[in-house]
C-alpha positions as CSV (number, residue, x, y, z in Angstrom):
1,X,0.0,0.0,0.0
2,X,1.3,3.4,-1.1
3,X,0.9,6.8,1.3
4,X,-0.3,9.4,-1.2
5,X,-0.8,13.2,-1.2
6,X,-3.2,14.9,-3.3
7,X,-3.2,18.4,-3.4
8,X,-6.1,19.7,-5.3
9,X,-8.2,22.7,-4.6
10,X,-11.7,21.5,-6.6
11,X,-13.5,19.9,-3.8
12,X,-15.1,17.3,-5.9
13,X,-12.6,16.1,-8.3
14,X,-10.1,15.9,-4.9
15,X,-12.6,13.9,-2.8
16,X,-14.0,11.9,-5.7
17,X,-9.9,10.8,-6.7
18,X,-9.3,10.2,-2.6
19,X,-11.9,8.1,-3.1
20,X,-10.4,6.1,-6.3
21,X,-7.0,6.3,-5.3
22,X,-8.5,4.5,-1.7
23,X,-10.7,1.7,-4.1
24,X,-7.2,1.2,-5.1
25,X,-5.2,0.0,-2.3
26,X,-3.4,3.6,-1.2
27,X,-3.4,5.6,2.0
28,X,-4.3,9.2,0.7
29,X,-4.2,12.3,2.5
30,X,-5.3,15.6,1.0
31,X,-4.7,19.3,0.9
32,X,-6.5,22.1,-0.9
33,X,-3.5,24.6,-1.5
34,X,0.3,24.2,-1.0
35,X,0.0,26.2,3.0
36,X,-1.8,23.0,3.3
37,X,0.2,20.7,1.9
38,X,4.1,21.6,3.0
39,X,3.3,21.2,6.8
40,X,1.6,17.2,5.5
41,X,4.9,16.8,3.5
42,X,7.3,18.0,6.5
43,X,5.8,15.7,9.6
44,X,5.3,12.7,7.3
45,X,6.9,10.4,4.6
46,X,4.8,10.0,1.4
47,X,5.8,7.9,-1.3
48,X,4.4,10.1,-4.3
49,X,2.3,13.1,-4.3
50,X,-0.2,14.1,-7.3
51,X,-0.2,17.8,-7.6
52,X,-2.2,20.3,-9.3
53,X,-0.7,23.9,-10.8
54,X,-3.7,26.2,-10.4
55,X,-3.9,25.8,-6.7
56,X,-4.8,29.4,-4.8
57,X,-2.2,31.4,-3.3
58,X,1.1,29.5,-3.3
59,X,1.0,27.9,-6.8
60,X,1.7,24.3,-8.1
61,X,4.5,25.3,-9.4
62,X,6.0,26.9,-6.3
63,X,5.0,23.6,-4.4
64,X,6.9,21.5,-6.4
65,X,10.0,23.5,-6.1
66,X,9.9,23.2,-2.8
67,X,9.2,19.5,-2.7
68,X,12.6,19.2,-4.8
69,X,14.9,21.3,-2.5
70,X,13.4,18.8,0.0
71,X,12.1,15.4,-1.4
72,X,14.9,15.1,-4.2
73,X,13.5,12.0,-5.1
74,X,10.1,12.1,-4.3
75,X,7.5,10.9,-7.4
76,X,5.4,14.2,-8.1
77,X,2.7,13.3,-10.8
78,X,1.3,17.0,-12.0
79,X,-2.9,16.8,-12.8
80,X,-4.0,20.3,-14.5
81,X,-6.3,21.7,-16.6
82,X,-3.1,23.6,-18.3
83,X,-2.6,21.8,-21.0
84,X,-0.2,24.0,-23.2
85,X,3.2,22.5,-24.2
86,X,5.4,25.4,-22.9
87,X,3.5,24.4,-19.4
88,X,4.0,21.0,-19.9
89,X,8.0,21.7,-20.6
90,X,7.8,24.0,-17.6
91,X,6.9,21.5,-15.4
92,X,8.8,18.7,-16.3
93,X,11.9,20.8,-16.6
94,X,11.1,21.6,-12.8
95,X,11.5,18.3,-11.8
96,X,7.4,16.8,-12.1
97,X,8.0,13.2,-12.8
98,X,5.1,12.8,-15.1
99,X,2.3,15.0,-16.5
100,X,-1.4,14.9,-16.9
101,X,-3.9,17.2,-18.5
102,X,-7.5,17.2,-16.8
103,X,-10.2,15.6,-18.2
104,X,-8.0,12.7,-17.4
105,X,-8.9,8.8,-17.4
106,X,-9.1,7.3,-13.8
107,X,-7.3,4.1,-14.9
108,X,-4.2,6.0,-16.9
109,X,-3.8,8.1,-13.6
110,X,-3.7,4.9,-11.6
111,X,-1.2,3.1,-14.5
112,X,0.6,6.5,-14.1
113,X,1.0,6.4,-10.8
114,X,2.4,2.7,-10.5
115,X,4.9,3.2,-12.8
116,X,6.2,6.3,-11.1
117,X,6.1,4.1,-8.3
118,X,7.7,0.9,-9.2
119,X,10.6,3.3,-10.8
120,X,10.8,5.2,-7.3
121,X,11.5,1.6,-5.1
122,X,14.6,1.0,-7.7
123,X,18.0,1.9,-5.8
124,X,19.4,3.8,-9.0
125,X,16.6,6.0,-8.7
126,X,17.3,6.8,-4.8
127,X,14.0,5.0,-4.1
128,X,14.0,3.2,-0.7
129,X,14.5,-1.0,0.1
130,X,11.8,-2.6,0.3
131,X,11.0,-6.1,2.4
132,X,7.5,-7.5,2.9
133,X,7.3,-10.5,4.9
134,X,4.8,-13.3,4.9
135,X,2.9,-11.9,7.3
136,X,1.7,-8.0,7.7
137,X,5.4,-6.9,8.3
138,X,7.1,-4.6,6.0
139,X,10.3,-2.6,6.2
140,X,11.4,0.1,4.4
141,X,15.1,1.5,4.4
142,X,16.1,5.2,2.7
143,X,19.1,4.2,1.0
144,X,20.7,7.8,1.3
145,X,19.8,8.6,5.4
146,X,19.9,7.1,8.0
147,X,16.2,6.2,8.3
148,X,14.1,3.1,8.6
149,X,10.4,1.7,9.1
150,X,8.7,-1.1,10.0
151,X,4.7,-1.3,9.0
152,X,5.2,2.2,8.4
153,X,6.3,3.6,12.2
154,X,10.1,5.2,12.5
155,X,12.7,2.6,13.4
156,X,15.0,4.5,15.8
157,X,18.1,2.9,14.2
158,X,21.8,4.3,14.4
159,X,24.1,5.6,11.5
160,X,25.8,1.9,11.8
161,X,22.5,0.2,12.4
162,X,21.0,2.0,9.3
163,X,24.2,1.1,7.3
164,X,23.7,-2.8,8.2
165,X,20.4,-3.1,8.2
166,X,20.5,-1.5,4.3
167,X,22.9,-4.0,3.3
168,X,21.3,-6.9,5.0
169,X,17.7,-5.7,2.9
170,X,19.6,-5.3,-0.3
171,X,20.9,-9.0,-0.1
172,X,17.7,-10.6,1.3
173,X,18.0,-14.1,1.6
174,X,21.9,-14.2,1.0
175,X,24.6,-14.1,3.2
176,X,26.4,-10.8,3.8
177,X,29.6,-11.3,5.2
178,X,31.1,-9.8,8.0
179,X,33.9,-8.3,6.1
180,X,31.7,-7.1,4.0
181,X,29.5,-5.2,7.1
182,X,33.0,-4.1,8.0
183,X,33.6,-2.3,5.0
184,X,30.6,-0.2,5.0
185,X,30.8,0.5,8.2
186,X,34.4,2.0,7.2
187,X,33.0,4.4,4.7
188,X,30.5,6.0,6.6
189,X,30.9,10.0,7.8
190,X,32.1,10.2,10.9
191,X,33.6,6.5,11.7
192,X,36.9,6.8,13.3
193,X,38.6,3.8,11.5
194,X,38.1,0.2,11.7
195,X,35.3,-1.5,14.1
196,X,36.0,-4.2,16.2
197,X,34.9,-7.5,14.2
198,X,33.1,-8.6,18.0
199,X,31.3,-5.7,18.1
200,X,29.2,-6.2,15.3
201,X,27.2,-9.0,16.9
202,X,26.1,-6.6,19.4
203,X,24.7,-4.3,16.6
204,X,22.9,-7.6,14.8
205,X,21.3,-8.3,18.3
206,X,19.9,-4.7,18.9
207,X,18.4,-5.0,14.9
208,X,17.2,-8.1,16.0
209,X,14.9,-6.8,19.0
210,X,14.1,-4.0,16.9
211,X,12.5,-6.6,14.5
212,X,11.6,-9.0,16.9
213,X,7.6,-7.9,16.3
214,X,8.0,-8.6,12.5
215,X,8.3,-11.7,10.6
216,X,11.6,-10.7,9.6
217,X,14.6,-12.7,10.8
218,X,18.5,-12.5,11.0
219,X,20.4,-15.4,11.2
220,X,23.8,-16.2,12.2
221,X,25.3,-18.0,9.6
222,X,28.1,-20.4,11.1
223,X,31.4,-19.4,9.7
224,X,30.0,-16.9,7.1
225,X,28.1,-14.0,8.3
226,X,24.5,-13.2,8.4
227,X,21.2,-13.0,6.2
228,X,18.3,-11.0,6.6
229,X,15.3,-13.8,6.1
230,X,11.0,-13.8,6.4
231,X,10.4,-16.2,8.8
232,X,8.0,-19.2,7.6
233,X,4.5,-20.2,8.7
């Protein structure tokens, strides 16, 4: 399930797509001008955000700036009525991922959106790592900060715990080795040179109780390191 804004200042058409977008499996907040919308953007972590230009007061156009000095690599789908090319080139040039002109078709919004989304999750695009267990359990990792959550609440995880967990996520079901935990651990701002091999199992066993209410596991592989795992059953 996707957390989407929608920041749209027709009453109707903003309910009526809250209400689609909801038939469709997201979580969607909405705002009816960009005052609105930048506090909703600030406290909380969306994973795309449909925008309109012709919003009152602070304009579309003005919002989406501000997402980008932000949000760098947040998915911002524009829906507007302005369907001019040099507005169209305007906004893509300021960083909208994708572009639709109103009257629009419910389903190419929603085919829209998915793609902007399934393109967002891939690491070359700064998107975050992804795990969903067998269960309810998902964890998400930002691959640039230090910053993680489990079924969607904050993970309060350090800069090393961040740094192993993200490796651990991007190798599900494989063995990451310690060396290789070591490594990363080396390149990351502010380390003051090599970490104790012994101390990483105490880092793995404070990820572990972080994760113990998940169906997410990490094992101890004898002799070879560790792998993140969904537990069965």
């Amino acid at each position: 399930m996707s957390h989407l804004l929608l920041v749209e200042d027709d009453e109707l058409l903003r309910d009526g797509l809250a209400a689609q977008m909801a038939k469709a499996g997201h979580q969607v907040q909405t705002a009816p001008d960009g005052e609105q919308a930048l506090p909703l953007l600030e406290a909380q972590r969306f994973d795309a955000v449909i925008l309109d230009l012709g919003l009152p007061g602070m304009d579309g156009f003005a919002v989406l700036q501000w997402i980008r000095q932000r949000f760098a690599a947040l998915p911002v789908l524009i829906l507007t009525a302005r369907d001019d090319v040099d507005d169209r080139v305007r906004g893509l040039t300021a960083g909208a991922d994708d572009y639709l002109t109103k009257p629009f078709n419910v389903a190419e919004l929603e085919a829209r959106l998915l793609a902007l989304l399934r393109r967002a999750r891939l690491p070359a695009f700064g998107g975050s790592l992804e795990v969903e267990a067998s269960g309810s359990s998902r964890l998400r990792v930002d691959p640039q900060l230090p910053l993680a959550w489990l079924n969607d609440e904050p993970l309060d995880v350090t800069q090393r715990e961040w740094a192993l967990l993200s490796l651990l996520v991007n190798n599900l079901g494989q063995v990451v080795s310690r060396e290789d935990v070591l490594a990363v651990w080396q390149t990351q701002p502010g380390d003051g040179g090599a970490t104790a091999s012994n101390a990483l199992e105490v880092y793995v066993h404070r990820l572990r109780r972080k994760l113990a209410d998940s169906d997410l596991n990490i094992r101890n592989v004898r002799g070879l390191g560790y792998m993140l795992e969904r537990s069965e059953g």
